[in-house]
C-alpha positions, 0 to 999 in steps of 0.5 A: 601697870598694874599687869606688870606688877602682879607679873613682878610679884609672881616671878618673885614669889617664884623666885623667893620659894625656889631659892627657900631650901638654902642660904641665898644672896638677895641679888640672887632673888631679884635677879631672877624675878627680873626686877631691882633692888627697891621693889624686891625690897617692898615686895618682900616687906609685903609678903612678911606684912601679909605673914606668907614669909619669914626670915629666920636666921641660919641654924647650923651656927647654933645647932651645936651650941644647943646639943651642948646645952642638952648634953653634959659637957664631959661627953663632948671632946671639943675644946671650949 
């Protein structure tokens, strides 16, 4: 038992790190680590516990919305 846990944990901290460059769906994890829904679920509420991963939101919906910010909205040629 505990074997096959620490090989589910493995496999899913693979799989999480491999897919961390992107926007991935959740099933797309835990499908490659082989395991279901529930222990994906606690093993990533683990890993956030232990601070070894952070959900963060997507950046590229707010970049632009930043770059207006720092710049003055008459060097922009988007319409508001």
């Amino acid at each position: 038992m505990v074997g096959e846990i620490r090989c589910g944990m493995r496999r899913y901290a693979e799989a999480y790190a491999l897919n961390s460059a992107g926007v991935v769906d959740d099933r797309t994890i835990f499908d490659a680590a082989r395991i279901d829904r529930r222990t994906a679920v606690a093993y990533e509420h683990l890993l956030t516990n232990l601070l070894l991963v952070e959900a963060v939101p997507a950046w590229s919906s707010s970049r632009l919305k930043r770059a207006r910010a720092e710049r003055p909205s008459d060097t922009w040629s988007i319409r508001r």
